[in-house]
VOBA-1610 file (N, C-alpha, C; in pm, whole numbers, padded with zeros to 5 digits, always signed):
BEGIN
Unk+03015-03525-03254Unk+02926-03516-03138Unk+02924-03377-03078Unk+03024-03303-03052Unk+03022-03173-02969Unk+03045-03066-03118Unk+03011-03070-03196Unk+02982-02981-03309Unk+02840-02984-03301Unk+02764-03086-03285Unk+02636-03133-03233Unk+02565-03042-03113Unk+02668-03077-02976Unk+02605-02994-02895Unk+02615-02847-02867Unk+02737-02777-02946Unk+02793-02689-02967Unk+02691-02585-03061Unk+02588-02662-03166Unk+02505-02636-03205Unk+02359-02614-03186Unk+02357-02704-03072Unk+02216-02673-02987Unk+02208-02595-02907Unk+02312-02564-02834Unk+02386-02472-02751Unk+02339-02320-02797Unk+02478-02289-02890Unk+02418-02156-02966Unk+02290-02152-03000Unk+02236-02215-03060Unk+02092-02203-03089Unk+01988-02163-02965Unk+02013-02218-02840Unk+01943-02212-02760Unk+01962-02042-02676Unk+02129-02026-02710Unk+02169-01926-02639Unk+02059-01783-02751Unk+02074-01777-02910Unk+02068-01685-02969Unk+01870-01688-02972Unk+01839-01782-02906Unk+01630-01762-02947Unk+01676-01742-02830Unk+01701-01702-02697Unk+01702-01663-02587Unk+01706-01478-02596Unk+01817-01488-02656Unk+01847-01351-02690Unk+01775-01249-02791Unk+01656-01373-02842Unk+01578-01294-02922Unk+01422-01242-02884Unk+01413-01361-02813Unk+01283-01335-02691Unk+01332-01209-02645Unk+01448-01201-02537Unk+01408-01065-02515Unk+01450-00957-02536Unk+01541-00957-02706Unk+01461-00842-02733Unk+01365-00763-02799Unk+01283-00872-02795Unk+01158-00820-02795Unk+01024-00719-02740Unk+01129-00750-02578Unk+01077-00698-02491Unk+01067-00580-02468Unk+01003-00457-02404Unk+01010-00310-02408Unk+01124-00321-02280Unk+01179-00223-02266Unk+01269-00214-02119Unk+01186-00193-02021Unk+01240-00275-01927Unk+01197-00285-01793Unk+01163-00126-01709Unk+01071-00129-01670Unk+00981-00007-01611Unk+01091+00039-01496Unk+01081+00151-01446Unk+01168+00204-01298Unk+01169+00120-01212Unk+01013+00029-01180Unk+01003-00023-01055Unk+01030-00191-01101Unk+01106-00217-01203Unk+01065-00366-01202Unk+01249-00434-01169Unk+01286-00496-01067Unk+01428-00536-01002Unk+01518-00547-01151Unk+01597-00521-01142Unk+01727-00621-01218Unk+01767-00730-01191Unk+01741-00745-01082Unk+01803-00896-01027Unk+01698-00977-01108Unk+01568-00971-01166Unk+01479-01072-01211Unk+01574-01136-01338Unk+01598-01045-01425Unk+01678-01037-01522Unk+01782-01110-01505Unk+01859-01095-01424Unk+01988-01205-01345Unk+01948-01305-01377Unk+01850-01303-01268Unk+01818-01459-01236Unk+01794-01568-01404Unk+01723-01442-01471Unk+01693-01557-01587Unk+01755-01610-01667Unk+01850-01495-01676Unk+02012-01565-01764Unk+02054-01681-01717Unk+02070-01641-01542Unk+02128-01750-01500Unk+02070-01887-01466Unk+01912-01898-01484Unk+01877-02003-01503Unk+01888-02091-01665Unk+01931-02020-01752Unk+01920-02023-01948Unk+02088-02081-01912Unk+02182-02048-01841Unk+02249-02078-01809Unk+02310-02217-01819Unk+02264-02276-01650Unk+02223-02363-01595Unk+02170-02475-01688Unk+02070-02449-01752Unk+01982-02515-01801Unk+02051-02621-01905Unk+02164-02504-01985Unk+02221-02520-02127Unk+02359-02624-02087Unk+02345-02558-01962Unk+02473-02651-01871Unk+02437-02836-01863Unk+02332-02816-01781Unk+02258-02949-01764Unk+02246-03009-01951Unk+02208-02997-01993Unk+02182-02989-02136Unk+02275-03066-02218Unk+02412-03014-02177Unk+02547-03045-02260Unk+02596-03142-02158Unk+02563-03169-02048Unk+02570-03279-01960Unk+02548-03436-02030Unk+02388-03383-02022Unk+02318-03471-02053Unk+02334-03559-02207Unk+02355-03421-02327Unk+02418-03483-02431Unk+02539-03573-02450Unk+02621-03521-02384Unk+02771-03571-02357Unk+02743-03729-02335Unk+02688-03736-02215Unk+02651-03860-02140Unk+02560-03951-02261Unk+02494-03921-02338Unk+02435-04032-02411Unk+02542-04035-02502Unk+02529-03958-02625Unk+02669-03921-02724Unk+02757-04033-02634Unk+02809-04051-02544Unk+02956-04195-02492Unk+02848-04256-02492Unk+02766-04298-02412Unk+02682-04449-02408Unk+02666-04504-02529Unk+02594-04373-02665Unk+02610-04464-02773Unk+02751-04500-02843Unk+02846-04434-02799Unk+02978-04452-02870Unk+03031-04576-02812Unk+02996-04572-02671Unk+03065-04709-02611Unk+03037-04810-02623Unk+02876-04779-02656Unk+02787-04899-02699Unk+02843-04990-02876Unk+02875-04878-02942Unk+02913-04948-03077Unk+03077-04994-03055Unk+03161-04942-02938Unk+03295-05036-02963Unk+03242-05108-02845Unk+03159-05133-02799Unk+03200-05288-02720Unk+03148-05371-02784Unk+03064-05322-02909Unk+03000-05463-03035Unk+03118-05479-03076Unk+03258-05387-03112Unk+03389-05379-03146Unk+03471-05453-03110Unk+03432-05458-02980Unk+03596-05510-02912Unk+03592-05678-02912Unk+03677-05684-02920Unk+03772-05814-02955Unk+03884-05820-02843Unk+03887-05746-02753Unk+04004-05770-02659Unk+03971-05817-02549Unk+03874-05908-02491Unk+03812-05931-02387Unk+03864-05890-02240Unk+03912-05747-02245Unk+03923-05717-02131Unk+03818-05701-02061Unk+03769-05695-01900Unk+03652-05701-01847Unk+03690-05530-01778Unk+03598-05454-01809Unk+03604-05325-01741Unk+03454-05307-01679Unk+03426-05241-01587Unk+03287-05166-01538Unk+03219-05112-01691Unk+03086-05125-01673Unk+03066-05026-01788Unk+03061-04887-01698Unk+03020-04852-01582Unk+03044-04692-01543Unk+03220-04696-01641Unk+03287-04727-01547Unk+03437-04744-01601Unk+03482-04672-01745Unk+03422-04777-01803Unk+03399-04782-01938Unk+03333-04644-02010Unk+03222-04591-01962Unk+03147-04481-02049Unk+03263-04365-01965Unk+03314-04363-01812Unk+03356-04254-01801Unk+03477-04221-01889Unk+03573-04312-01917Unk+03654-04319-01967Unk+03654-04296-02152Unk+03556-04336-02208Unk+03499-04308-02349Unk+03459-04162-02340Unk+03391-04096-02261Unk+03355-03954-02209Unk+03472-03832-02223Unk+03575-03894-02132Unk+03705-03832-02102Unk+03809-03828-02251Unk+03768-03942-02312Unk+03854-03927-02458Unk+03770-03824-02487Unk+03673-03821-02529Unk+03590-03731-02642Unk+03592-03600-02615Unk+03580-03584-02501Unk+03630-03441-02409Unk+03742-03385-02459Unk+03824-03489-02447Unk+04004-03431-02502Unk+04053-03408-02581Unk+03976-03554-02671Unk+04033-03596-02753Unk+04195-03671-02751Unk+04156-03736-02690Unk+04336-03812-02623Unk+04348-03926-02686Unk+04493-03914-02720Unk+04513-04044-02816Unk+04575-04154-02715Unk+04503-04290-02706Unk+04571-04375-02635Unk+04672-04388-02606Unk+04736-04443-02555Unk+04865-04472-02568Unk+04940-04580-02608Unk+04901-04646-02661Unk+04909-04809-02758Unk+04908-04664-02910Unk+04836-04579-02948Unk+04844-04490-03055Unk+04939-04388-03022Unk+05030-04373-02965Unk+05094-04257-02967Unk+05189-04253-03046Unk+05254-04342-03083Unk+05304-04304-03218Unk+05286-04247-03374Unk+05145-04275-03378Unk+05071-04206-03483Unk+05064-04022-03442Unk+05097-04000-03321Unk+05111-03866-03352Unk+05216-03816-03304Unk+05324-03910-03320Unk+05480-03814-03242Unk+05559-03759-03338Unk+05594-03679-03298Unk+05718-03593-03388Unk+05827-03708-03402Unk+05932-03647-03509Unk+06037-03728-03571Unk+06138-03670-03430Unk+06114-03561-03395Unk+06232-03480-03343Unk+06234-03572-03198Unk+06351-03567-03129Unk+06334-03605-02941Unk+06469-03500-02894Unk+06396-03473-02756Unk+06521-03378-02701Unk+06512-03424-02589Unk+06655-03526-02550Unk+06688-03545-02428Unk+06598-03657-02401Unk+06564-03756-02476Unk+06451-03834-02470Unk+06324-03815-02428Unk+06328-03679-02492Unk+06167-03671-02465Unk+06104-03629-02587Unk+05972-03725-02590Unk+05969-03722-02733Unk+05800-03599-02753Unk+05793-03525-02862Unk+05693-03456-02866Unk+05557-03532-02951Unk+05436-03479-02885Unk+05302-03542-02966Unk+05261-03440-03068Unk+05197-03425-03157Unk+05093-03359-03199Unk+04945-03380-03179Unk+04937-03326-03032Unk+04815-03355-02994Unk+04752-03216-03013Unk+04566-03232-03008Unk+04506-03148-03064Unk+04514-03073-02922Unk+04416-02934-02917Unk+04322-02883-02822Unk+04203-02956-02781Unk+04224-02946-02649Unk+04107-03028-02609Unk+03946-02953-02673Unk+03842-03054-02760Unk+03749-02989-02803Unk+03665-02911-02693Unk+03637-02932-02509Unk+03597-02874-02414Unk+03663-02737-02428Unk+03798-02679-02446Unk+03851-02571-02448Unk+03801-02540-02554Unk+03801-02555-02703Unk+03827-02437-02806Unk+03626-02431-02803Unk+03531-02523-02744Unk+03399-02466-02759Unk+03376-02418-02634Unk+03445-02421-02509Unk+03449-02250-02435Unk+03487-02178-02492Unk+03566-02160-02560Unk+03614-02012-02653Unk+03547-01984-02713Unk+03470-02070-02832Unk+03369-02036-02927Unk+03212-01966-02839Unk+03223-02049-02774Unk+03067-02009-02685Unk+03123-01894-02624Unk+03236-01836-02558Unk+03265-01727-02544Unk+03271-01572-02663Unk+03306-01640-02756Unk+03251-01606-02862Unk+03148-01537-02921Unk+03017-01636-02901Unk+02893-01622-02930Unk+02849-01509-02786Unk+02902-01519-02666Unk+02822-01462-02581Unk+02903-01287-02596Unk+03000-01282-02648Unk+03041-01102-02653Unk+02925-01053-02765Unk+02925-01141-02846Unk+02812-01096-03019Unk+02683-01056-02928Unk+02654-01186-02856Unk+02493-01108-02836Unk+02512-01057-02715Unk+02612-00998-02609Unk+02610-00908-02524Unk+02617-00760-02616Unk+02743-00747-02669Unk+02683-00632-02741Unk+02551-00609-02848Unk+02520-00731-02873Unk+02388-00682-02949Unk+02321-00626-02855Unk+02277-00692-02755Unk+02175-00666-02663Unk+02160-00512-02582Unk+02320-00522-02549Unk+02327-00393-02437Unk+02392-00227-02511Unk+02425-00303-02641Unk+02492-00155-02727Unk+02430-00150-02853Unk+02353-00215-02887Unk+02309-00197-03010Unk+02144-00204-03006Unk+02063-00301-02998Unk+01926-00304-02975Unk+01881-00258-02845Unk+01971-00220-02691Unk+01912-00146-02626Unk+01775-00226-02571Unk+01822-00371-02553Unk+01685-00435-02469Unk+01704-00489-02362Unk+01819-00438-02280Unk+01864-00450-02157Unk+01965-00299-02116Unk+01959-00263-02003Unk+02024-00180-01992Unk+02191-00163-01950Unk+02210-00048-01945Unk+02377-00120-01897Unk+02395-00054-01807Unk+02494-00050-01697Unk+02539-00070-01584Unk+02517+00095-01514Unk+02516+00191-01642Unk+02496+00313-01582Unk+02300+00392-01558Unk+02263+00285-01628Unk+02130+00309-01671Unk+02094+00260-01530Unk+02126+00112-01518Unk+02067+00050-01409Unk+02106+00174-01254Unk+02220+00220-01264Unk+02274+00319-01131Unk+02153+00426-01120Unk+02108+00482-01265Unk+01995+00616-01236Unk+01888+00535-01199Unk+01839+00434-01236Unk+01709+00342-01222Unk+01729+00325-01095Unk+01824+00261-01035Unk+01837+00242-00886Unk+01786+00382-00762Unk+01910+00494-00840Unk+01880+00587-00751Unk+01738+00718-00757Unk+01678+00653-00855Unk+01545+00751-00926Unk+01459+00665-00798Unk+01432+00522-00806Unk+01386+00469-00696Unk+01390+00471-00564Unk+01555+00532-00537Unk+01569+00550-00397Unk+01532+00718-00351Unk+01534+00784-00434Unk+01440+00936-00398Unk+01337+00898-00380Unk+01278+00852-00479Unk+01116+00784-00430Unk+01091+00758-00280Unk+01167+00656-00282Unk+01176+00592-00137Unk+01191+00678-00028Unk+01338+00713-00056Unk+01345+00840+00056Unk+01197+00922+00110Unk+01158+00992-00029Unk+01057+01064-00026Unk+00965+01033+00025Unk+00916+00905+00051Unk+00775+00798+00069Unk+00829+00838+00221Unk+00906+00793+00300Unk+00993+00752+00412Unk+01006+00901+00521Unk+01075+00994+00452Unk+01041+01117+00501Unk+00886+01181+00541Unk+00823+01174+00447Unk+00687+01227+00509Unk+00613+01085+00607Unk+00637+00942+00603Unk+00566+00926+00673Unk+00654+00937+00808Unk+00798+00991+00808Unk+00879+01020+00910Unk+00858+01133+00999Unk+00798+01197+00926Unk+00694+01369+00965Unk+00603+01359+01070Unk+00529+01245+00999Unk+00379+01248+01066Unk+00429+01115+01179Unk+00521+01099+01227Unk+00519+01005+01361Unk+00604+01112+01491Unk+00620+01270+01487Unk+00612+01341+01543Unk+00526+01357+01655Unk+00561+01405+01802Unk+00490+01351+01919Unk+00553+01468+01981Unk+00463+01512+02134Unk+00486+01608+02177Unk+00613+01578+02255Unk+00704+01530+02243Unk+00820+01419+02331Unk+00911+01433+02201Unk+00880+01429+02096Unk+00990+01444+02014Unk+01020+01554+01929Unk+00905+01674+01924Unk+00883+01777+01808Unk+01041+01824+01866Unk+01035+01935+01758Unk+01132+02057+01798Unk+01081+02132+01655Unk+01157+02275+01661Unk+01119+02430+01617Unk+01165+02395+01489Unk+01074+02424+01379Unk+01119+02412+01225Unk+01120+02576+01224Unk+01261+02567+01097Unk+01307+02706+01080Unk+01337+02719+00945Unk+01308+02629+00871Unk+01227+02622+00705Unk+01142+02706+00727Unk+01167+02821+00557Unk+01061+02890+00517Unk+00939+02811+00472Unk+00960+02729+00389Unk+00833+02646+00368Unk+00755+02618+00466Unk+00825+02584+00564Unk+00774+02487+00699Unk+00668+02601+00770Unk+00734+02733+00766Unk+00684+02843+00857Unk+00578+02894+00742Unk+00554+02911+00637Unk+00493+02913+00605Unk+00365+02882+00591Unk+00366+02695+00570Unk+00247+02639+00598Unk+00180+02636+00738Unk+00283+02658+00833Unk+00275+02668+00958Unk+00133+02805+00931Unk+00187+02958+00875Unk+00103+03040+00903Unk-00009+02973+00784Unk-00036+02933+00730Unk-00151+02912+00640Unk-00268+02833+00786Unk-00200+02764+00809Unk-00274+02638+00909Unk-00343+02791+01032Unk-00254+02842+01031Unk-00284+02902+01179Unk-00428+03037+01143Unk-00388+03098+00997Unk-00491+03120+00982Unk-00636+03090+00930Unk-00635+02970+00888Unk-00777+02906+00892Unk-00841+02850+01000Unk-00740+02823+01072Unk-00800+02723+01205Unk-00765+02805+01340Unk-00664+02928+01359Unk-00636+02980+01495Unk-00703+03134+01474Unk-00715+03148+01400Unk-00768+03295+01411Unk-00928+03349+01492Unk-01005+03281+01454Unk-01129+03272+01472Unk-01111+03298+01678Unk-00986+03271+01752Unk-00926+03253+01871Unk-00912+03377+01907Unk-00817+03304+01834Unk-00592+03382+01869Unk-00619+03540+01785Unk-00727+03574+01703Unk-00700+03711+01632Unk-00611+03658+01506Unk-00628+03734+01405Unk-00521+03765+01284Unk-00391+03732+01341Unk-00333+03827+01388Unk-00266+03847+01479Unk-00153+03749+01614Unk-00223+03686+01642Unk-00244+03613+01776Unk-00276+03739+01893Unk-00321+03786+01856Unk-00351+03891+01986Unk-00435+03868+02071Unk-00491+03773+02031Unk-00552+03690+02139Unk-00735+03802+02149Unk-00825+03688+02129Unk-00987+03721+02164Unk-01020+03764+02310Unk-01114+03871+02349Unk-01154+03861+02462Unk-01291+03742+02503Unk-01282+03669+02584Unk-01332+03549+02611Unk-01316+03479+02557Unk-01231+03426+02454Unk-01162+03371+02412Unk-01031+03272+02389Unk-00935+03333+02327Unk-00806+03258+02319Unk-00744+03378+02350Unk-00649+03316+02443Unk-00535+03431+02488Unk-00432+03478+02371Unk-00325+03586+02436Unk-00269+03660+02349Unk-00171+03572+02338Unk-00122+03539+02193Unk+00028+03474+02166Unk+00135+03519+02146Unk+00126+03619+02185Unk+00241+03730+02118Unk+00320+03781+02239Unk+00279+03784+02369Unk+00331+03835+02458Unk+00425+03650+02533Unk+00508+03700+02663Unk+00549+03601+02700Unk+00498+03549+02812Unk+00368+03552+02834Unk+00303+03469+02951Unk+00217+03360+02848Unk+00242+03195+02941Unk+00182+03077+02890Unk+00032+03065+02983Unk-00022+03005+02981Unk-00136+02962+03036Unk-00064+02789+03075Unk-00020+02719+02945Unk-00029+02616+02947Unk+00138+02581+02892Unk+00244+02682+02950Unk+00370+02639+02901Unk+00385+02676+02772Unk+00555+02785+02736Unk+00560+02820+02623Unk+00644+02791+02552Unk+00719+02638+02532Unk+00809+02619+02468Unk+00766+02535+02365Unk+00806+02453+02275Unk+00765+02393+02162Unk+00708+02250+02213Unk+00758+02173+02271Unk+00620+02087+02322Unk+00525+02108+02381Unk+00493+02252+02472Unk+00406+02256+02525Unk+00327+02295+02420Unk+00344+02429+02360Unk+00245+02464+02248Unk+00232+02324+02148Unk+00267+02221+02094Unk+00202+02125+02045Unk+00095+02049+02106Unk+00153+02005+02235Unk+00062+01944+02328Unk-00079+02036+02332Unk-00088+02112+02352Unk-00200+02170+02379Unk-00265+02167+02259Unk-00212+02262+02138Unk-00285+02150+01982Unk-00289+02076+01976Unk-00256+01950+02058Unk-00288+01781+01995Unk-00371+01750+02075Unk-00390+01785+02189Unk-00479+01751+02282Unk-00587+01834+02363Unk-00603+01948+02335Unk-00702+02098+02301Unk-00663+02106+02475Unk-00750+02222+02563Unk-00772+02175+02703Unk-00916+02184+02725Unk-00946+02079+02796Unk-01054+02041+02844Unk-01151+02147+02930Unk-01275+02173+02886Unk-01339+02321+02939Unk-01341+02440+02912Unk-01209+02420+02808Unk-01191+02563+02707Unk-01267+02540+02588Unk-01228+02680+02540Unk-01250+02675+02361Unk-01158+02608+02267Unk-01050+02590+02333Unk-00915+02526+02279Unk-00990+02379+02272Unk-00993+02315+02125Unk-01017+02194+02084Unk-00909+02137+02092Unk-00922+02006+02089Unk-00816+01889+02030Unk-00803+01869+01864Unk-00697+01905+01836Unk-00647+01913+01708Unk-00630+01785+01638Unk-00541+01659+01702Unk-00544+01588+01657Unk-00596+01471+01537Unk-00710+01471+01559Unk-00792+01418+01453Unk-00819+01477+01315Unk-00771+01614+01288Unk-00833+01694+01241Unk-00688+01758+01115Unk-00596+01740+01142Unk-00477+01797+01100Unk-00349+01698+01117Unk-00247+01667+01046Unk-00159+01615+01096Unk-00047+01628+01178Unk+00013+01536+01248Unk+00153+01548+01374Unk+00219+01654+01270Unk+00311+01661+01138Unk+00327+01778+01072Unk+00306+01879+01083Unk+00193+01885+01078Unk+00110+02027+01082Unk+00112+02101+01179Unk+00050+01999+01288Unk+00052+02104+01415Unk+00202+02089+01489Unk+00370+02059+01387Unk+00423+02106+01419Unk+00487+02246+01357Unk+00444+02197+01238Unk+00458+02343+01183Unk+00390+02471+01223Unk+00266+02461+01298Unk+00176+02559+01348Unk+00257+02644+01464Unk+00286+02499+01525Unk+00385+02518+01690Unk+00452+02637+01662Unk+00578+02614+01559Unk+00657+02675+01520Unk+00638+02815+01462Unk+00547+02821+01438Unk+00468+02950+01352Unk+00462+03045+01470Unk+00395+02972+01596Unk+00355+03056+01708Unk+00458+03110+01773Unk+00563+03007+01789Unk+00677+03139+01834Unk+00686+03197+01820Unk+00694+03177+01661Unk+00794+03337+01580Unk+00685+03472+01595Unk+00553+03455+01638Unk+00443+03546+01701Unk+00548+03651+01821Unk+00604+03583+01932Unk+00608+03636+02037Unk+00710+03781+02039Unk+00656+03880+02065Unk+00739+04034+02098Unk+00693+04083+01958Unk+00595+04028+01859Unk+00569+04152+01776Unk+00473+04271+01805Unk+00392+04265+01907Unk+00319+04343+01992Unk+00221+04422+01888Unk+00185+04341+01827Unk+00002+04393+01754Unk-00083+04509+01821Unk-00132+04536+01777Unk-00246+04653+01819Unk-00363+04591+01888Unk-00424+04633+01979Unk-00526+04557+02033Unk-00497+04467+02125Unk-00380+04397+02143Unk-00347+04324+02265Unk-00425+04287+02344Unk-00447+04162+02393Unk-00579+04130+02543Unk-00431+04079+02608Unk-00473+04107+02721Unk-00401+04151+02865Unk-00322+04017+02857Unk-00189+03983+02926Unk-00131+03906+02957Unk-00193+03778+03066Unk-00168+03641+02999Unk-00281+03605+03119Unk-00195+03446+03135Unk-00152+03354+03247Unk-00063+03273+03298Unk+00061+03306+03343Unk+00141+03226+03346Unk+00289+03292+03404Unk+00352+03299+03318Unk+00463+03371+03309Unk+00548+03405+03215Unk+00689+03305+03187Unk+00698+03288+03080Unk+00780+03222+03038Unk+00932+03240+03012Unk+00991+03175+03065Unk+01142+03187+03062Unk+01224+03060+02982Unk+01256+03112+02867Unk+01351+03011+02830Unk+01434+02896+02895Unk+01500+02753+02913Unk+01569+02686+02982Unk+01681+02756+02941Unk+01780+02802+02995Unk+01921+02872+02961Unk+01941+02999+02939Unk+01793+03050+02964Unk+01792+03233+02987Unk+01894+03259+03108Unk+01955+03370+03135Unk+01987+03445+03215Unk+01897+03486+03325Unk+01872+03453+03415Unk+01788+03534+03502Unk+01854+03681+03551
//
């Protein structure tokens, strides 16, 4: 009987193992855990399976010795099949038979059996067996699952991604309440790209500021406050009656903090052409007076 299920078993375990590897390897973005899960339902399944065999395998066994029996003892049939179950499992010799398997030898009156291994143990071993063969087939030889270090770069190739996705939209939720001064070359960079397509036409090349125009950026008087939220604020929200537009719509929270930042680094280079100083002058929080 369990050479039987021992056989459906493997069989079921090795077309499992052949399905997939069939399969191409799983893409960057597709979980490992899916993979888990399916073993462990093939698992399960094979579990229920050898249950289920077991359980008929005694019904019919119990079924042909109670056409057998001649001893009219009255037992349950649950009783009865669990107990027919539990032999076959063990393989346990009654005990009305235990002399058919005792040793000649006794020590101290105790006498020894030659009893087998229980057949449940040596086909865990065997099925243990079968599952190292097709783990290494699978994960060292055909390469249709990955192994534990593959899955670590797959994991963390995804989490740069992520990061990456996460950071820029972490950029653009920047607010005149939360900016502060980027001091990345990149940053200052794009900062001056932005400033000369869109501030010059103002502010001058330069920031030297237009006459009737946009004031000088280079000197230290604000119109509208000269520290890094103020200069955003005023790009995000232009002022009203000026030439100074509202930026917002037009460029991203990014951008016009990188612009912000650009404009500082303007102040005390003192350009040629200069238009006159025009608001109050600006004093750092923690200057010296």
């Amino acid at each position: 009987m369990f050479k039987k299920i021992f056989s459906l078993l493997s069989l079921a375990l090795f077309v499992h193992t052949a399905v997939f590897s069939q399969e191409v390897a799983p893409a960057a973005t597709t979980p490992a855990l899916l993979d888990y899960l399916v073993w462990s339902l093939a698992v399960v399944v094979m579990f229920l399976l050898a249950v289920v065999l077991i359980l008929v395998f005694g019904f019919i066994k119990l079924t042909s010795e109670q056409n057998n029996d001649q001893s009219g003892v009255q037992e349950s049939f649950i009783s009865r099949l669990f107990k027919s179950v539990g032999q076959s499992l063990n393989e346990s010799v009654p005990i009305e038979r235990e002399k058919e398997i005792e040793f000649a030898h006794q020590y101290d009156g105790i006498r020894e059996l030659d009893n087998s291994l229980p057949p449940w143990w040596k086909y865990m071993f065997y099925l243990s067996m079968v599952f190292a063969v097709v783990y290494l087939y699978r994960y060292h030889i055909s390469g249709s699952a990955p192994l534990s270090i593959d899955e670590y770069n797959q994991e963390m190739a995804e989490a740069t991604i992520q990061k990456g996705a996460f950071l820029a939209k972490a950029a653009n939720l920047v607010d005149e309440t939360s900016v502060v001064a980027m001091t990345d070359k990149s940053d200052l960079e794009n900062g001056s790209k932005t400033f000369e397509s869109l501030c010059v036409a103002c502010h001058g090349t330069l920031g030297e500021g237009k006459a009737t125009l946009g004031p000088n950026l280079t000197d230290e008087y604000w119109i509208h406050g000269g520290n890094i939220k103020d200069i955003f604020k005023t790009i995000k929200y232009g002022v009203q009656g000026k030439a100074m537009i509202s930026w917002q719509d037009q460029i991203s929270p990014k951008q016009m903090q990188e612009v912000s930042s650009y404009v500082l680094l303007l102040q005390g280079t003192n350009p040629p052409n200069a238009k006159e100083p025009e608001g109050e002058k600006y004093v750092p929080e923690g200057t010296p007076l």
